[in-house]
Each structure stands twice: as structure tokens, then as C-alpha cells.
N, C-alpha and C positions, 0 to 999 in steps of 0.2 A: 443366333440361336444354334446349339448342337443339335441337329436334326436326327439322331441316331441316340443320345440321352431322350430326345423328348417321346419319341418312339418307340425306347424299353422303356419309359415308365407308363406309356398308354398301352402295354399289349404286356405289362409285368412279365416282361423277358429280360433276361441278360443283354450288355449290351456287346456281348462275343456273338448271339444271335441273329442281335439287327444287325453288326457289323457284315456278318459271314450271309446273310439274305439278300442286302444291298450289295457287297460286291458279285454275288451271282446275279442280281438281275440287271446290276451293269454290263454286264460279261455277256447277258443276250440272253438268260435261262428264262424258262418260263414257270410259270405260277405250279404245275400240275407237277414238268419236271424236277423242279426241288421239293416239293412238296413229297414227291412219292422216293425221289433217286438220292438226296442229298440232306436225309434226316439227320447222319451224323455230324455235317457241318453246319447244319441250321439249330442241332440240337431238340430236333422232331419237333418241328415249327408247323404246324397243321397248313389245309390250303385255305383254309376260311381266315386263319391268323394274318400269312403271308398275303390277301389278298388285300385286308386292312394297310398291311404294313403297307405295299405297292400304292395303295387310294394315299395314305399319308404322307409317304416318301414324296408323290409327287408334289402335293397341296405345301408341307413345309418347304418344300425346293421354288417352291412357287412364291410362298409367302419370302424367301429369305433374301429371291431375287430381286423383287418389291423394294422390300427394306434396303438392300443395297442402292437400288435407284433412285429413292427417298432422299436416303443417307448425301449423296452426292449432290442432287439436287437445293438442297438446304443449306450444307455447303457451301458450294459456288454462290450462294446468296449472301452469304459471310454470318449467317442466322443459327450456326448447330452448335449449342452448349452445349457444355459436360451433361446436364440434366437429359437435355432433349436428349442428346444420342443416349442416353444411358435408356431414358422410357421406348427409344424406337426399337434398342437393341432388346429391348424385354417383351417388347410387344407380341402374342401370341395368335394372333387372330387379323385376318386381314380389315375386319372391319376397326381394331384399334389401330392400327394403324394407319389406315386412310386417315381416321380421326383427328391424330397426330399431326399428319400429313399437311390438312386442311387449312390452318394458319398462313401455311407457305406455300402452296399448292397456286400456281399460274392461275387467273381466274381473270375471267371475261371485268369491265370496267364497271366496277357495283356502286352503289351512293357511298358508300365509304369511302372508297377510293377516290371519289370525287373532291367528297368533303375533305378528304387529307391531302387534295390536289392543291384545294383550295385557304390551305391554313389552318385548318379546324383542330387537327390533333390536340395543340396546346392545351387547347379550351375543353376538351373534354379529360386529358390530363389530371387538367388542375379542378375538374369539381367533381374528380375520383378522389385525389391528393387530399384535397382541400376541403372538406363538409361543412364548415360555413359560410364558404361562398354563398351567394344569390345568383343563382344562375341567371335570371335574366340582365343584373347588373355587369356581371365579367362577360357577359355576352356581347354586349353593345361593342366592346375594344375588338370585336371582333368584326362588325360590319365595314364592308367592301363592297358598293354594286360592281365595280370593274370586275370581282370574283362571282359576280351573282350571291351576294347574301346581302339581301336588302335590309335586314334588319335583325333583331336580336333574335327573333323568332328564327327564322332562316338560318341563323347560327347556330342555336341549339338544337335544332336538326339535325345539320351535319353531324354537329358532336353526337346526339342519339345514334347516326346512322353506326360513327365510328366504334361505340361502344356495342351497340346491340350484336356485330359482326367479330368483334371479340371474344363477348358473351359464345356466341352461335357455335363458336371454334375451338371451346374449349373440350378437349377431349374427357377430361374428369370429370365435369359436367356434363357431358352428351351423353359417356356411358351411365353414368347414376340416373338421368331420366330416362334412360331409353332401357333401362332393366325396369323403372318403377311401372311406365304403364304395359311393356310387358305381361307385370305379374298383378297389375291390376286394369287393365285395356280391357273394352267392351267393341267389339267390330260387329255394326249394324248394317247389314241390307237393308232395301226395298226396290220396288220396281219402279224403271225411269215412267215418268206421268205418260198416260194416254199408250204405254206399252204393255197390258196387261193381258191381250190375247195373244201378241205374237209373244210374250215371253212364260208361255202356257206350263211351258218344259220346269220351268224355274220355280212353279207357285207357290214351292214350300218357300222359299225365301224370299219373299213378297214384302215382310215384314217379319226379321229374322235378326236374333243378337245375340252373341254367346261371347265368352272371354275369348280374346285374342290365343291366350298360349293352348287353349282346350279345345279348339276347332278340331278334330282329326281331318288328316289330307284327304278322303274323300272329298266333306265338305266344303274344303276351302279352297280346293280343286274347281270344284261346280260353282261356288262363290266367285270363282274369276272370268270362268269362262263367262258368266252372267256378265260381267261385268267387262269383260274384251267382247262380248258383242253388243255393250252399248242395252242391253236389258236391265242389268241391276249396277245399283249406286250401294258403293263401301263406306260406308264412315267410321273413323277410330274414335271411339270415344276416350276420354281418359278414364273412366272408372264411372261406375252405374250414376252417381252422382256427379255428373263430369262440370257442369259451372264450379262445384266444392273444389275438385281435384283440379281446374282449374288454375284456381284459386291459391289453392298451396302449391303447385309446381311454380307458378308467378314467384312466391315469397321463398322457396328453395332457389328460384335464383337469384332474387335479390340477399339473400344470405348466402352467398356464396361472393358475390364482390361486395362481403360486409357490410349491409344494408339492414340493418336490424329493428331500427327503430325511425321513423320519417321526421325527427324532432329537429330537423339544422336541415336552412332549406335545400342545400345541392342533396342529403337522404332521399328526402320527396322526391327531387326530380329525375335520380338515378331510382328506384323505384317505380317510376313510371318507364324508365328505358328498359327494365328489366320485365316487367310486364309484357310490352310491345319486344322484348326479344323473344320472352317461350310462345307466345301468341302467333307470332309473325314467324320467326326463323325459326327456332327450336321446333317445337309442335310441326311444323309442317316437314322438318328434317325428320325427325322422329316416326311422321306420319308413311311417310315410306320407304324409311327403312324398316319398321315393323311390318309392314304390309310385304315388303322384300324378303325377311324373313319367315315369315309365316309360308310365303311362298315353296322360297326353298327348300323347309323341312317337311313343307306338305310333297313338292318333286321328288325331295331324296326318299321317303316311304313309299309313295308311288312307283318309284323303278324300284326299289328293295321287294315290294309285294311283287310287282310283276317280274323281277330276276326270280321270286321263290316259285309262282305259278310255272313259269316259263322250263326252271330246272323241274321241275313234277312233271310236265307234260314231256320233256325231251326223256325221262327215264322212265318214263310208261312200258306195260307191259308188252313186248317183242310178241307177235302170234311165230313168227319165226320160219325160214325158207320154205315154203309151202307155197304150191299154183293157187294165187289168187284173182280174181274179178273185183274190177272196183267200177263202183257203178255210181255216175254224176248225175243224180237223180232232177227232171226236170219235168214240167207239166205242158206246156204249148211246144216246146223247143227238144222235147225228146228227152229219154232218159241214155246219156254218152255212156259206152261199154270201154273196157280194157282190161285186156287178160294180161297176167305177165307172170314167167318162170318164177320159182326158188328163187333163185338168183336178181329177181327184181327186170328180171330182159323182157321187153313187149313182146305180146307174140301176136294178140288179136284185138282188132277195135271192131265196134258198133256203133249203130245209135238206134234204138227202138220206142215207140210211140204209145206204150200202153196208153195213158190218160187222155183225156179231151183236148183236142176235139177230134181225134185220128179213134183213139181208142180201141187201137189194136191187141186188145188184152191179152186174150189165144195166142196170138201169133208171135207177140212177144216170148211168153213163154216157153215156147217151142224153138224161137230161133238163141236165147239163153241156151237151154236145156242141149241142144245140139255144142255150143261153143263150150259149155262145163265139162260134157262128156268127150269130146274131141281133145280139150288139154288137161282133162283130169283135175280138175281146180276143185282145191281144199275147202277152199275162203270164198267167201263172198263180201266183199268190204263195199257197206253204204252209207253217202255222205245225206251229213244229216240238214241239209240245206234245204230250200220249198222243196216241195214233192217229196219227202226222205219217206213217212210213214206208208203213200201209197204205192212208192216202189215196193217197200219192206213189207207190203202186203202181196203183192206182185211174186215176192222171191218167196213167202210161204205157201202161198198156192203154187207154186213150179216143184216146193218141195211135196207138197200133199199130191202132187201128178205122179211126180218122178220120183218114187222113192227109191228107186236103185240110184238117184246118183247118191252117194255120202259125202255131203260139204257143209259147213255152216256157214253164218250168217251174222254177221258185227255191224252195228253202225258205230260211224265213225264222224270224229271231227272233220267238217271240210274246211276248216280256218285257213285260209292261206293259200287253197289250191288254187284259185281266180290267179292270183298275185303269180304264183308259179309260174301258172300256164300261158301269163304273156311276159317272163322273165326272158333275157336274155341268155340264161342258162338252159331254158328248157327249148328254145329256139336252134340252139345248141345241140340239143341230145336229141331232136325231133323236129328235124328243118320241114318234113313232109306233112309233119301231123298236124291235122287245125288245132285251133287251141283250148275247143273246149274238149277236147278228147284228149290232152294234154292233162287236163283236174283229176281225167279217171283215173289215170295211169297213178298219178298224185297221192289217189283216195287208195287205189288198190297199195300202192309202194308202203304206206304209212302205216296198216294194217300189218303189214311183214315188220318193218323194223320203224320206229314213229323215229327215233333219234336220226339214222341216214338220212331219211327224206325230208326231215324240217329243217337240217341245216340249210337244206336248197334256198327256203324264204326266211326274206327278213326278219330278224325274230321280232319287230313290233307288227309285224303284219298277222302275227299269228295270231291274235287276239283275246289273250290271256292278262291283260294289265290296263290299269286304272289310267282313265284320261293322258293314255302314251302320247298324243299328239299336244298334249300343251302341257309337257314337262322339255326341260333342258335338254334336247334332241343329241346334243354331243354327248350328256355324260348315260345318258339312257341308251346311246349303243356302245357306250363302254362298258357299263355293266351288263348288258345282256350279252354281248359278245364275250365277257367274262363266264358267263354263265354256260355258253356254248361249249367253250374250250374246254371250263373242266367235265362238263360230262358229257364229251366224246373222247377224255382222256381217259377217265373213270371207267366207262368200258372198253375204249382199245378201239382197233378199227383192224379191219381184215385186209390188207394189201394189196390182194388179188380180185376184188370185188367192190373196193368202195370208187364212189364219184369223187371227182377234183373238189364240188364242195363240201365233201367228208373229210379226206385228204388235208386241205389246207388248213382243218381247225385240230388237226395232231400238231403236237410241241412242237416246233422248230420247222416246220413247213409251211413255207410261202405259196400263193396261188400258182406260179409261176413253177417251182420244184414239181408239186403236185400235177399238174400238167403234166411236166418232165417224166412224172411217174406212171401213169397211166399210158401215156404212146410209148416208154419202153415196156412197158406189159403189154400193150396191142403187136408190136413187132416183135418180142424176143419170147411170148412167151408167158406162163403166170411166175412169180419167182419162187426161185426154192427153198431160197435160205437169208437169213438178214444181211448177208454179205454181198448179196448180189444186189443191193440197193443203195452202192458203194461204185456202183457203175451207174447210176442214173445222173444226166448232167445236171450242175448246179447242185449236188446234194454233196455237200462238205463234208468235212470232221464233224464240223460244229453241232450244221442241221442231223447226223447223220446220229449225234452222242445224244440230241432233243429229243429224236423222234423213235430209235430204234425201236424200245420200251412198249411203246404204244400200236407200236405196228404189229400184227399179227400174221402169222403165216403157217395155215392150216396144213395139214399133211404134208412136210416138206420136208427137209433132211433132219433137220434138229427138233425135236417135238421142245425143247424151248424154247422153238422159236412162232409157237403160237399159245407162248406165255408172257405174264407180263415181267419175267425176269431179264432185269438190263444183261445184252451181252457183254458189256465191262461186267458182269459177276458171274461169268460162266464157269469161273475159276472154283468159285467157290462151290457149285453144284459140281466138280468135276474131284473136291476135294472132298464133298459126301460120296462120290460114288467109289473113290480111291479107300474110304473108310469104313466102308459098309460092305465090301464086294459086289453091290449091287448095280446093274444097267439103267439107266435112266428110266428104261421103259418099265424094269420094274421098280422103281421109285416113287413114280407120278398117282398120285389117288390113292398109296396106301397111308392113310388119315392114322391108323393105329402106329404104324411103324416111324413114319416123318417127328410125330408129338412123344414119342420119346426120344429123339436124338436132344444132346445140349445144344441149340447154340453156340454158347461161347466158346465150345470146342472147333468151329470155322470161322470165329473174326478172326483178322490181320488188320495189317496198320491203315486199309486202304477200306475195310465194311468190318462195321462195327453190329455190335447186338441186332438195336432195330433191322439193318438190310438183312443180315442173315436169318433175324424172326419172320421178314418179309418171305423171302425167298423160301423157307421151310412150308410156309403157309400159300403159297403159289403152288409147291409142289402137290399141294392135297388137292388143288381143284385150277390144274391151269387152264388161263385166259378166262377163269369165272364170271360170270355175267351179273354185277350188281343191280342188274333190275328186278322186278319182281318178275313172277310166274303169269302169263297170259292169263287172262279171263274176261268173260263178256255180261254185257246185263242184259236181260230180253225185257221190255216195254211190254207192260201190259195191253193184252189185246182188248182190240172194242176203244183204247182209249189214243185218239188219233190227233184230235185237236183239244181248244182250249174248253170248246163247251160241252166237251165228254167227260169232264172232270166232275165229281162230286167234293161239296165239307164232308172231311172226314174218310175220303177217299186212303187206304196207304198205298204204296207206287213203289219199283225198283226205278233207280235214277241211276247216273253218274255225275259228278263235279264236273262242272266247266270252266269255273274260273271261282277263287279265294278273293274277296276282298276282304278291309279291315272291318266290314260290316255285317259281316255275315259270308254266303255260300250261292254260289249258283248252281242250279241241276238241271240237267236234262232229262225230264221224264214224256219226253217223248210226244208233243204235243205243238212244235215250232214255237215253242216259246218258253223260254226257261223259267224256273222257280225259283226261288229266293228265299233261303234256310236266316233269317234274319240269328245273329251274333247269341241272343238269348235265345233261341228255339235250336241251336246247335246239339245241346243234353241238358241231361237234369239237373248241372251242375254249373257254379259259375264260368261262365268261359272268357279268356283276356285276350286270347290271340286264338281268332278259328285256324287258325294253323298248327293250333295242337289238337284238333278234332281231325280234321279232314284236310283231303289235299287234292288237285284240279287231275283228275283221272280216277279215284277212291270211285267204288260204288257204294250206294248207302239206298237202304230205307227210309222212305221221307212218307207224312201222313198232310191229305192237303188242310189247310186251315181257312183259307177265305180263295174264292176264286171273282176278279173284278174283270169280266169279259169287256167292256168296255175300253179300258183304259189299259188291259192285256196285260195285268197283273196276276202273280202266284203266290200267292204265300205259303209256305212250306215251313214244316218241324222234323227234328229228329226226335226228339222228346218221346219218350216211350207212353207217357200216358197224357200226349197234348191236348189241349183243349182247345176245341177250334172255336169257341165261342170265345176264347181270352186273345185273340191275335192282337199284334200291335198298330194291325192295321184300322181292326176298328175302334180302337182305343183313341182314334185319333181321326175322328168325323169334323173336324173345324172343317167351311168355306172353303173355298177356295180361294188365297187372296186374303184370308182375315187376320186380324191380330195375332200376332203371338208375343205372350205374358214376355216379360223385358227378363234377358239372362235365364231365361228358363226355357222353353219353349224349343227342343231343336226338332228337325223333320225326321220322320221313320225312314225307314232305311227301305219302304217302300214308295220311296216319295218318287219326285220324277226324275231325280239323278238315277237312282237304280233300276229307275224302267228305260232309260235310255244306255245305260250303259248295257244292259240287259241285251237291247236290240243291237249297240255297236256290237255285240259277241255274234251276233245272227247273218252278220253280212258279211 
């Protein structure tokens, strides 16, 4: 297969494009830096295109290596005709070609193999050949006890066994059934007997059956974990009438080795082998690789959803270098303090006991109130963990004391500081600090710049994505680590300021360089200019042409050198300023003057239009910050838990996490809400991710509140009606029937109250 034809025609690009993408990302370039530096020889190949391309490049290199090994393997068996290599070399998909494969494929010692140990083949030969044979007559000339075939019966076993394993292998046939029940499959739950209290979690799918291709990954997600822990039983049916569908799949394969009519007896009896082939082999082949499938495309939307949550919450809004307080709000165990610079540097820890059973209320606030005023602290950053509202009540009674200090007051996501704070990264930066005062620091850093500090933790630990722990763990930190990369490339990173795990997700920087870079900034100094990062050991031509772009260097000799204009183009800002008479300094941010120059009057043979329309557009606003503008939401007061809520209540929230089912919000209460898919607007909605996104604030109106079972139901809907929720639309049992193919659970069911609470811990 031409892996670079098959790639311009899935991303309708030339294939001068793939060609010039693929040899940069042999070369060692990365996704961001050609994306951003190398438009004109990709021919402005976007980073979403070129990411594709990269996902594909690898899978067809993958696929093609397969095929090579196939190819050979077949071979050496003296088995590979013109046809066969001609179907392997077309094969497109790795499952047609195991398909392929299958026939010849090394296989453990099966009844086939025995039976053709044993003589048999002839015999089943000749009453494929032959349609008037009497099978049990040509059978007899077959009986051997020294073989083990005691008699004719025994022989035409074998022969079944040989044919049904023929049948089983045929690729043309595997794929024509395993599209039909595909597109006509019924996958039925219910709950294993006598497990109906421990699998409480589960009860929407107790008794639960949708089409196979129509499952969405949430559910088919929670369908397996049901079923990897031994709670819920999978059945594939073939189709709502499945003995019918049966039925005809049987006679599709007896039509297929010619089998039309059962009137001449070897018909009859190859008709029964064809039976007992889709019954036995087929059906049960079929039975999980559907089930394998459905898998998959429910994983790959699960990392897809949680790569999009994950790039939302790292491009949230900066509150930006201001003395902050981050405060790890806790109830028996103290509420942990940490003050730290602009700059993100610790200055002061605490721990104070407002709550029970110390309930130092006063005292807390006064020994805050001293630590605010002493480092002047802007921010007050609180994680919204147990205790978050009665700290947050804590910090507005300190402000109704004190009203001379002026700072305010954020909650914040604490996903991920726990993880931090016993990281070996933070053991690193804070060998002395315990480690739950290690979360404050966490909680305050995140508040200043959320993208610096979540690089720290794993991005599945951050907790923004659907059932991360039982998807494909290899390809789920590849795409989130995709995710990383481009947006801390997307804004840059500051050279003199950022951590080694900021550092090492810029282009072309290894953990190792990065390191390199930070202790020659502790010894030499902060740098002054990108050239001076030409002296850091291990940082090459190569890494030095990846990264330069993306490094920024604030007040320092060249003011583009905390732009994102590559030093390879300073030629070209050096040949506007030779044509304009003007100095860089006054060039930078004048938006009226830059948007009239042409372009085309500074490309050369080395930056063509795009870099130069680049660079024009850098000069208007450099090192620009594509995130949004800070802003916070304030929680209604008075409402602190779940049973302060009223129907019909409206509320300020923020998104915490996007699924494909709807929206979760935090209004304030330890327990999130859930904007269900149709309560998103007035309008139909396909994807809540053209509503809303996992940091968005929104207006939410409550609609049913189920204290018990620590459910929220939540609308955007301007004029919702909390008597129409979908939660009480849907009063069945717990455990009861649900109507066959109809029947799926609301999206308040017990998957989204649990994934609800995964977000809480």
C-alpha cells in the first residue's frame, strides 16, 4: 500500500504535502513546530490535519509491516498465489487482513487438523465435488480404528470438522457477516443472578438492549466495566428476531459454498455443516470481534472527549502574576495555607482549624488576615474539595472584618493536587514541605497560570475524561500528551520562569535539555536573548531550530525575542524595518501601520506569504496570549450543600467536565449537576461541545433535586420546566424491564452519578 497516496486522499491534500509532513516528522520536527514554522513546505497543513496525518502515518506503517510479515510467512509455506498476494497487498484495515491471514496462520492442534491427520480431507473433498454422493455410503471407505474413526459417523465428523474450519476462514465471508450483524446486532445486558445489590451502581442495565452500532461510548464504556467486574452478562444477538436472523445467516452460508437447495444428499449434509459452522465458529468469531469493536470506538471517543475537556481546561483563563493564597480546604485535618509570589515562588505555609472539632473560627481569620497583609496577596485561590464552601465562607467573613485588605476570592478546581503533592516532581521542588501543604501551593499556582501547573500531573489524573482508566492506557497518553504539547506551544512559555515540566512539553525539548536549562539559569543568571540558549549543554542546532519559536524572553535584548517570531525570520522583520525607516520598537503594536504594509513585498525564496502574514500579525500583539480574559463565578450564598437547593432554583456555575451526554457544573454544593444533552438550549443539540466547554460559566435553573442518591438535574433552557425532567420521565423499578431495543437509561442514571463523584476525588 502507498501509505502517502492513502493519506492525501483521507485529509484531501496533495500528495507534495504528505510527502513534505512525513519527511519533517522523520527529521525529528514536531506537530506544533511545522504546524506553526513550516506552512510553506507543508503548504499550511493545519495542527489538527498534521495530527491526523501523524495518528495515520503510524497505523499504516503498522498495517504495512503486518502485511510484509504475513506476506512471508505464506510464502515459506509454498501457499501465496497471485490472487492471495494480490487481496493482502489491497487489504486496508488490519482486521482484513488477519482475516486473510487466518487460513495460514500457525494454530494450536484443532479437530480439523486431526481429522486431516487422520485422512479425512478426501472425504470431505469429494461430497463438496460430488452432490450425489450419500455421505454416509463414501463414508464407510473411510473407517480406520487404528486412526480412531470407528465408523462412518466418526468419519463424517472429521470431514464436518474440515469443512466448517474452511468455512470459518474465509475472509469474504467473515467480512459480509460481521458487517450484517453490525448493522443489524442487538447487545443485550442484564445482571449476573443473585448480584443485584452489589451491582446497585449498574441498575439501569439490569435488563438493557440497544443496537450494537448505536450504543454511544459512554454506555458501552459502563456496559463493560459491568461486565469486567463480573456484575453484568453481554449478549450479541443477531437482530431483534435473532432464531430468524439465525436462520438466514445459516443459509447465507450455505449459499456461499453453493448449497442452494438440500435435494441430492451430500446438499443436505453440507448444509448441516454450514449450520454448525455460523453457530459454532462463525457466530462466536463474529461475537467478539463486534464486541472488540464497539469497544474500541467507544475508547477512541472517550480519549477524543477527554483530549477536548483536557485542551479547555489547560487554556483556561490565566488570573496572571499576582501574590496569591491557595487554600486546601479541609474539615477535621485543617484547612493547609500557601502564599506564593507573581512569580509562582513559596513564600508562606499554614495550617488553620477553623471547623470542628477545633473550631477556631476568630483565630483563623486573623492569623489569614496577618499572612494577606504581610505579602500583599491579590488572590485568594480555593480548592473545591470537602470543606471548600465553609472555608469560602471563612474567606468572606475575613473580607467583611478587613476590609482594607483588597484581594479576591476564586474557587478552584483541586483535581490532581493530591497526585502532585506526593509526585516525585513536587518532592523535588519541596524536599522540606509535607505534602499536604504541597496541594496548597498547587491550588494557589493554578489560579496564576492553570496551563504551567497542570503540566506537573498526569493529565489522566486530572479528571476531566470519561472512564480514562478502562480505555487503551497507551493510546490515551498519547493523545493527551498530544494535547499538552500543543497548548503550551499555542502560548509559548517564558524561559526565565517556567519548571522543567513546562520546559519539556516546548518542541524539541527533552526532560533532560530542560533540566540543562533551568541550572544554567540558577548559575548564570536569567537569559537575555535566544542566543544565549545555544550555550545550554545538550541543546543542539536541531533542538535549538524546535524550540527557539516558543521560548519566550521577556525584557531582554531583542523585544522579538519574547515573540513568537522564529529567529530563522529575523531577516525578514529586519527587511521591514530597513523599508519603513522605522525601529522595532516602534513597529511592535502599531495594528493601523503593520495591516497596511504588503506582504508579498518581504517573501524570499526561504518564507513565503503565510510566514510573512505570520510575522506582520506577531508584530501587532507580540507573545499574545490565546486564552481567554480571567473571570470568576461567585456561588450563591445561603446555598452550601445538596439540600439548600430548591426546583426551580437558577444558580451561577461553571463546567467541570463535557461528556457526550450532557454537561457537568459546579454550583457549589460538593456535588455536581448534570446539564443533560437536551436541557443544554432551546435548540436541538448534537455535540454539547458546541454549547459549552469544561471552564465556561453558565446559568443553570435546578430541575429535580434526588438527595438521596446525590443527584442534580440541571438546564440551560431559558424557559425549563422542571416538572418535564428526564429524570422523572423515567420512574421504572429499579431492576425492571426495559421494552426490547427501546429502552436506553437517562443520562442520570448510575453511570453519571458515578462518574459525577470520579470528578469529586
Amino acid at each position: 500500500m502507498d501509505v502517502i497516496q492513502r493519506i492525501a486522499e483521507e485529509l484531501s491534500v496533495s500528495l507534495k504535502q504528505v510527502n513534505a509532513a512525513v519527511t519533517l516528522l522523520d527529521e525529528g520536527a514536531t506537530v506544533p513546530f511545522i504546524a506553526r514554522y513550516r506552512k510553506e513546505v507543508t503548504g499550511g497543513l493545519d495542527d489538527s490535519q498534521l495530527r491526523l496525518l501523524e495518528e495515520r502515518l503510524s497505523y499504516l506503517r503498522e498495517l504495512n509491516a503486518r502485511r510484509e510479515t504475513i506476506l512471508n510467512s505464506i510464502r515459506s509455506q509454498g501457499k501465496l498465489t497471485e490472487e492471495l498476494e494480490q487481496a493482502i497487498l489491497e487489504a486496508d484495515s488490519k482486521t482484513l487482513l488477519e482475516d486473510l491471514y487466518l487460513p495460514y496462520k500457525p494454530k494450536r492442534r484443532t479437530k480439523a487438523q486431526i481429522a486431516r491427520e487422520a485422512g479425512l480431507e478426501p472425504l470431505a473433498d469429494a461430497l463438496v465435488e460430488d452432490r450425489s454422493l450419500i455421505p454416509e455410503q463414501t463414508a464407510a471407505a473411510y473407517i480406520d480404528p487404528d486412526k480412531g474413526i470407528a465408523d462412518a459417523a466418526a468419519a463424517l465428523d472429521g470431514a464436518r470438522q474440515i469443512i466448517m474450519e474452511r468455512i470459518s476462514e474465509d475472509a469474504e465471508l467473515l467480512q459480509e457477516l460481521r458487517e450484517r450483524i453490525w448493522t443489524s446486532g442487538i447487545l443485550h445486558a442484564t445482571v449476573v443472578k443473585d448480584k443485584e445489590n452489589e451491582a446497585a451502581k449498574f441498575q439501569d442495565y439490569f435488563d438493557y438492549q440497544e443496537a450494537i452500532n448505536k450504543i454511544p461510548s459512554h454506555r458501552a464504556l459502563a456496559l463493560f466495566r459491568g461486565r469486567n467486574e463480573d456484575l453484568l452478562s453481554l449478549t450479541l444477538k443477531p437482530a431483534i428476531d435473532d432464531q430468524e436472523e439465525h436462520r438466514r445467516c445459516a443459509q447465507l452460508v450455505a449459499h456461499h459454498i453453493d448449497v442452494i437447495d438440500t435435494s441430492r444428499p451430500a446438499d443436505a449434509w453440507l448444509a448441516d455443516c454450514a449450520r454448525f459452522a455460523w453457530k459454532i465458529k462463525l457466530f462466536t468469531r463474529i461475537d467478539m470481534d463486534l464486541k472488540l469493536r464497539l469497544r474500541e470506538a467507544a475508547e477512541q471517543e472517550a480519549i477524543r472527549v477527554f483530549a477536548s475537556n483536557l485542551r479547555d481546561l489547560l487554556l483556561a483563563a490565566p488570573a496572571g502574576p499576582k501574590a496569591t493564597m491557595g487554600l486546601d480546604p479541609g474539615i477535621r485535618t485543617g484547612v493547609k495555607v500557601a502564599i506564593v509570589d507573581p512569580t509562582g515562588k513559596l513564600l508562606a505555609t499554614d495550617t488553620i482549624y477553623p471547623h470542628a472539632p477545633k473550631n477556631q473560627w476568630d483565630q483563623s481569620i486573623n492569623t489569614l488576615a496577618k499572612l494577606i497583609a504581610r505579602h500583599q496577596v491579590d488572590l485568594v485561590s480555593i480548592g473545591n474539595g470537602t470543606g471548600s464552601r465553609e472555608t469560602d465562607q471563612l474567606i468572606a467573613d475575613l473580607m467583611k472584618q478587613h476590609k482594607e485588605l483588597k484581594f479576591s476570592k476564586i474557587m478552584v478546581s483541586e483535581a490532581g493536587a493530591s497526585v502532585y503533592s506526593a509526585s516525585e516532581l513536587a518532592a523535588k521542588e519541596f524536599p522540606t514541605l509535607d505534602v499536604s501543604l504541597r496541594g496548597a501551593v498547587s491550588i494557589a499556582r493554578r489560579l496564576q497560570d492553570p496551563l504551567a501547573e497542570l503540566v506537573k500531573i498526569e493529565p489522566k489524573s486530572i479528571g476531566v475524561g470519561q472512564y480514562q482508566h478502562d480505555v487503551n492506557q497507551v493510546q490515551l497518553a498519547r493523545g493527551l500528551d498530544s494535547v499538552v504539547e500543543d497548548c503550551v506551544n499555542a502560548v509559548g512559555v517564558d524561559v526565565n520562569t517556567a519548571s522543567v515540566a513546562l520546559l519539556k512539553q516546548v518542541s524539541g525539548l527533552s526532560a533532560s535539555v530542560s533540566e540543562n536549562i533551568v541550572a544554567y539559569r540558577n548559575e548564570n543568571g536569567p537569559f537575555h536573548n535566544r542566543e544565549q540558549l545555544k550555550k545550554v549543554p545538550r541543546l543542539g542546532e536541531k533542538a535549538y531550530e524546535q524550540a527557539a519559536g516558543f521560548l519566550r524572553i521577556m525584557n531582554g535584548d531583542n523585544p522579538l525575542d519574547a515573540s513568537a517570531v522564529h529567529p530563522e525570520a529575523y531577516p525578514i522583520v529586519n527587511a521591514i524595518i530597513d523599508s519603513t525607516g522605522k525601529s522595532i520598537r516602534d513597529l511592535i503594536g502599531q495594528s493601523g501601520f503593520l495591516r497596511g504594509l504588503d506582504a508579498a513585498n518581504y517573501t524570499n525564496e526561504t518564507f513565503g506569504l503565510p510566514t510573512v502574514t505570520d510575522i506582520l500579525q506577531e508584530l501587532e500583539k507580540p507573545g499574545r496570549d490565546p486564552r481567554p480574559e480571567f473571570k470568576s463565578v461567585q456561588f450563591k450564598e445561603g446555598v452550601e450543600k445538596i439540600t439548600d437547593l430548591k426546583e426551580g432554583m437558577t444558580l451561577d456555575g461553571v463546567v467541570t467536565n463535557v461528556a457526550n451526554f450532557g454537561a457537568f457544573v459546579d454550583i457549589g454544593v460538593h456535588q455536581d449537576g448534570l446539564v443533560h444533552i437536551s436541557h443544554l438550549a432551546d435548540t436541538f443539540v448534537k455535540d454539547p461541545r458546541e454549547i459549552v466547554k469544561t471552564g465556561d460559566m453558565v446559568k443553570v435553573k435546578v430541575l429535580e433535586i434526588d438527595v438521596a442518591r446525590q443527584r442534580i438535574s440541571l438546564s440551560m433552557k431559558k424557559n425549563a420546566d422542571t416538572a418535564a425532567t428526564s429524570v422523572k420521565s423515567d420512574k421504572r423499578k429499579p431492576g425492571g424491564p426495559v421494552p426490547k431495543a427501546k429502552r436506553q437509561p437517562t443520562a442520570q442514571g448510575a453511570m453519571a452519578n458515578a462518574f459525577a463523584q470520579a470528578l469529586k476525588k
